[in-house]
C-alpha positions as CSV (number, residue, x, y, z in Angstrom):
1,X,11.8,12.8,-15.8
2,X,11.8,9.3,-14.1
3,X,9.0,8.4,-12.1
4,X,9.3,7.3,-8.6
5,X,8.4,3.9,-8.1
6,X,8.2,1.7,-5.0
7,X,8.4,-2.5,-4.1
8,X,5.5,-3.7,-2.0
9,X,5.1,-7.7,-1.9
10,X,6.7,-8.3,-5.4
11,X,4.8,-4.9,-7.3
12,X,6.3,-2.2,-8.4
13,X,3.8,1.0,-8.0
14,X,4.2,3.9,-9.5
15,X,3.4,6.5,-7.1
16,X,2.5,9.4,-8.8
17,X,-0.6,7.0,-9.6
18,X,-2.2,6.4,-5.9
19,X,-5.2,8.2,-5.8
20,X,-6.0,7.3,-2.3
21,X,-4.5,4.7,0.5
22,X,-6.7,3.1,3.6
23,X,-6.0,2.8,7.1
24,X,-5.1,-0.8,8.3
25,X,-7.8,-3.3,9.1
26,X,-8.2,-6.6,9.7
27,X,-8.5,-8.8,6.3
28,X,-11.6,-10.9,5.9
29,X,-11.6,-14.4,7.6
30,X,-8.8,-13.9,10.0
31,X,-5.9,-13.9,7.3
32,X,-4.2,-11.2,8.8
33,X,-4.5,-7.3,8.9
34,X,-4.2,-5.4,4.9
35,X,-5.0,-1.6,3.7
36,X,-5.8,-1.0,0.3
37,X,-4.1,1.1,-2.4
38,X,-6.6,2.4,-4.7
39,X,-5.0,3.7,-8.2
40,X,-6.5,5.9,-10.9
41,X,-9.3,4.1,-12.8
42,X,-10.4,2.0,-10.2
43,X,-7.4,-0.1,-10.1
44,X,-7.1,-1.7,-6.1
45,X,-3.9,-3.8,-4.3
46,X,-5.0,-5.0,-0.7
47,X,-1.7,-6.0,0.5
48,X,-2.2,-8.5,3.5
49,X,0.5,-9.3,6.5
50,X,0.5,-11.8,9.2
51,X,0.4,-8.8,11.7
52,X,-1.2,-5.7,12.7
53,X,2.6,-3.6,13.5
54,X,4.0,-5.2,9.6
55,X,0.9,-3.8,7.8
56,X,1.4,-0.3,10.0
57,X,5.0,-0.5,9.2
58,X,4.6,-1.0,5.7
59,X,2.2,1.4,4.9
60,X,3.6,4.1,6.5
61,X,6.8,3.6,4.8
62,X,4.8,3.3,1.6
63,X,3.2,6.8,2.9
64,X,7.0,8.2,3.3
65,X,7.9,7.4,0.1
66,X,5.0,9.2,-1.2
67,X,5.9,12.6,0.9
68,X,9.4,12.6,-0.7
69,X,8.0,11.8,-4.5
Protein backbone atom coordinates (compact mmCIF):
# COMPACT_ATOMS: atom_id res chain seq x y z
CA UNK A 1 0.00 0.00 0.00
CA UNK A 2 1.22 3.60 -1.03
CA UNK A 3 1.51 6.01 1.54
CA UNK A 4 -0.19 9.29 1.35
CA UNK A 5 2.04 12.02 1.10
CA UNK A 6 1.46 15.78 0.92
CA UNK A 7 3.51 19.23 -0.61
CA UNK A 8 4.01 21.97 2.01
CA UNK A 9 6.72 24.78 1.02
CA UNK A 10 8.87 22.37 -1.19
CA UNK A 11 8.48 18.98 1.49
CA UNK A 12 6.91 16.17 0.92
CA UNK A 13 5.40 14.71 4.32
CA UNK A 14 4.39 11.57 4.81
CA UNK A 15 1.28 11.71 6.72
CA UNK A 16 0.80 8.68 8.40
CA UNK A 17 4.04 10.14 10.28
CA UNK A 18 2.51 13.43 12.08
CA UNK A 19 2.26 12.73 15.48
CA UNK A 20 0.80 16.07 16.38
CA UNK A 21 0.21 19.62 14.54
CA UNK A 22 -0.11 23.20 16.45
CA UNK A 23 -2.44 25.87 16.18
CA UNK A 24 -1.15 29.06 14.22
CA UNK A 25 0.90 31.72 16.01
CA UNK A 26 2.81 34.38 15.28
CA UNK A 27 6.58 33.40 14.42
CA UNK A 28 9.28 34.92 16.44
CA UNK A 29 10.47 38.50 15.47
CA UNK A 30 7.60 39.52 13.36
CA UNK A 31 8.46 37.10 10.38
CA UNK A 32 5.07 36.27 9.86
CA UNK A 33 2.53 33.70 11.51
CA UNK A 34 3.80 29.46 11.35
CA UNK A 35 2.39 26.22 13.19
CA UNK A 36 4.53 23.47 13.73
CA UNK A 37 4.34 19.76 12.54
CA UNK A 38 5.85 17.57 14.99
CA UNK A 39 6.82 13.99 13.46
CA UNK A 40 7.64 10.71 15.24
CA UNK A 41 11.12 10.92 16.97
CA UNK A 42 11.05 14.37 17.58
CA UNK A 43 11.43 15.45 14.12
CA UNK A 44 9.74 19.37 13.81
CA UNK A 45 8.79 21.62 10.39
CA UNK A 46 7.55 25.20 11.43
CA UNK A 47 6.32 26.32 8.17
CA UNK A 48 6.13 30.25 8.23
CA UNK A 49 3.71 32.60 5.92
CA UNK A 50 3.60 36.27 5.38
CA UNK A 51 -0.09 36.12 6.81
CA UNK A 52 -2.16 35.01 9.54
CA UNK A 53 -5.45 33.72 6.85
CA UNK A 54 -2.27 31.73 4.49
CA UNK A 55 -0.92 29.85 7.60
CA UNK A 56 -4.90 29.06 8.65
CA UNK A 57 -5.44 28.15 5.05
CA UNK A 58 -2.60 25.95 4.82
CA UNK A 59 -2.89 24.06 7.71
CA UNK A 60 -6.28 23.25 7.59
CA UNK A 61 -5.83 21.88 4.17
CA UNK A 62 -2.85 20.10 5.49
CA UNK A 63 -5.46 18.90 8.39
CA UNK A 64 -8.01 17.72 5.40
CA UNK A 65 -5.60 15.81 3.84
CA UNK A 66 -4.94 14.04 6.97
CA UNK A 67 -8.86 13.18 7.62
CA UNK A 68 -9.04 11.59 4.17
CA UNK A 69 -5.51 9.42 4.67
Amino acid sequence: MAEKTYELQGYAIVLDKIVFITRVFEAEDGEGFQFNIRFGGDLRLAPRFPTRPEADLKRSLLLKALNEA
